[in-house]
C-alpha positions, 0 to 999 in steps of 0.5 A: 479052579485055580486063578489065572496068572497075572499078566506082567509088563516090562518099562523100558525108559530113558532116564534123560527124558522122564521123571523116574520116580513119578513114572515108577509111582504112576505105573505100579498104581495103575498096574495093581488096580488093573490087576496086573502083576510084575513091573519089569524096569529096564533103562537105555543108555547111550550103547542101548537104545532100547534094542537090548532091553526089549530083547530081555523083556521079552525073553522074560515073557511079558504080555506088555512092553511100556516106551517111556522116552522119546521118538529114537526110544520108541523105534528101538523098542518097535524095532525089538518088538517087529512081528513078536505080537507083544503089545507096545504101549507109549508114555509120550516123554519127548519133544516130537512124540511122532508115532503118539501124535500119529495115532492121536494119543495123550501126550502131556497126561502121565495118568491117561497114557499109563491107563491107556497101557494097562486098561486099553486095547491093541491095534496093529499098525505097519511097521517099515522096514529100511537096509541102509547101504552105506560108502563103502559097501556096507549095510545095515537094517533098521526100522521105522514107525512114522518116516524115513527120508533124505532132504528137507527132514534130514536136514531139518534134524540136523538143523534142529538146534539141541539147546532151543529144543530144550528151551521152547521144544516145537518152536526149534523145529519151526526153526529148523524147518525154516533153514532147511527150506533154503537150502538149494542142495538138490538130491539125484537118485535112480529108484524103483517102485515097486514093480514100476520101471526104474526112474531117475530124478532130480528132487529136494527130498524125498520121503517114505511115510508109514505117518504123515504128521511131524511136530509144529503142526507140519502135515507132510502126508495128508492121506498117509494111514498107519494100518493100510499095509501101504506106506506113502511116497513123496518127492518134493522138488519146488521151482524157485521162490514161488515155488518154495511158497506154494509148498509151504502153503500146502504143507502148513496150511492146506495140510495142516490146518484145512486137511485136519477137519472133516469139513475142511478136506471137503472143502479143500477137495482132492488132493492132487500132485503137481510139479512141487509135490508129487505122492504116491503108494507103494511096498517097496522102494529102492533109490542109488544116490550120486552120492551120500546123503543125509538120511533119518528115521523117525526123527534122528540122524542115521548118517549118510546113505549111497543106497537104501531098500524101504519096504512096508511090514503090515500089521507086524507092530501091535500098539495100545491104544485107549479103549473107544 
């Protein structure tokens, strides 16, 4: 009987955030010893940020597609790859790694990540959808992995300073996300959940979630899980300085570090809203604002938005992770 062809895969890189040759090295090894057959190498650029390049693996046809960069690479790539059934496999190569972090990947071990992708199995995880309706009447449809939100996130990203992040990586986001915390603009939004009545509030942000964590040790959505076919809503509007404490003891404290351990969600018990915090679930959310505001997707700016639909695609993303 005649072999089986191998099985093929395509890199899409961001020749800023990895080491090139260390990377061509580390996969082309892992690949022949798995059995694997050609490596396809496709970079980004500042005009493709990884949209392009995944449309052409898979023209190709390869089984596997390998993200090597960071957080904005990584949803291109999900983006091209939305309900194809074309596996995605992740390199950690950037400061916030959100959706590896999400899934508890490897994130600073090149040989584990690569062994991951080659030896590893699927899992299907829902991607999130958002059409972004800008001034003017203009839309434009994107994708999310981890998070899509306007307030102390979108703020937080346009605080994050580029040099600090540089130089001490999580600890700009602390920084960020401390300025973000005083900043008493508020937003004002009409919205609809899902098939609940139209509502009207007054929040400091608000936040769709497919994932709850984000880098610094900030668990903003305790209960949020990746494969639920449900996203997690969150509006957060604290009272005064008391309350701005009180959300940051849940969010850095409770979230973070007691809600991590098995032992400590037992101890912390239910978690429950109230007037700072408020979660819920849902498919399907559409908010108006008084006017354009910030808004980010997995942790980069998508400029201002007036309007925006969100809505959760179950399992339309296949992920490789490390075989159990």
């Amino acid at each position: 009987m005649p072999e089986s062809p191998s099985k093929t895969a395509a890199v899409i890189y961001n020749p800023i955030k990895v080491d090139i040759d260390a990377l061509r090295t580390a996969v082309h090894s892992a690949a022949e010893g798995a059995g694997w057959g050609h490596i396809t190498w496709l970079e980004t650029s500042e005009d493709d940020v990884g949209q392009g390049a995944t449309a052409q693996a898979l023209k190709i046809g390869v089984d596997l597609v390998i993200a090597a960069g960071g957080d904005g690479t990584v949803r291109a790539v999900a983006e091209a790859l939305r309900g194809s059934g074309t596996s995605l496999a992740l390199i950690p190569s950037g400061t916030g790694n959100l959706l590896a972090r999400n899934l508890n990947l490897t994130l600073n071990n090149l040989a584990e990540s690569i062994e991951a992708a080659f030896s590893g199995e699927d899992q299907a995880i829902d991607l999130g959808m958002i059409d972004i309706e800008r001034e003017g009447g203009s839309r434009d449809r994107h994708a999310f992995v981890v998070m899509a939100g306007m307030g102390i996130d979108a703020k937080m990203i346009a605080n994050t300073d580029d040099d600090l992040k540089a130089k001490a990586g999580i600890a700009a986001y602390v920084d960020a996300f401390t300025k973000s915390l005083r900043d008493p603009d508020e937003l004002h939004l009409r919205f609809k959940l899902d098939d609940e009545p139209t509502k009207r509030a007054v929040v400091h942000t608000v936040i769709i979630g497919n994932c709850g964590s984000l880098p610094a040790n900030i668990l903003l959505m305790p209960d949020a899980v990746v494969d639920d076919g449900l996203f997690d809503l969150l509006l957060m509007r604290p009272g005064g300085i008391l309350g701005w404490i009180r959300v940051w003891t849940k969010i850095a404290w409770l979230n973070g570090v007691v809600r991590r351990t098995k032992t400590g969600r037992a101890l912390a018990g239910e978690h429950r809203n109230d007037g700072d915090l408020h979660y819920q679930t849902g498919v399907k959310f559409v908010a108006r604002l008084s006017r354009p505001e910030e808004i980010e997707l997995d942790g980069d700016g998508f400029g201002k938005a007036t309007a925006f639909h969100a809505w959760i695609e179950p399992g339309a993303l296949k992920v490789r992770v490390p075989t159990v």
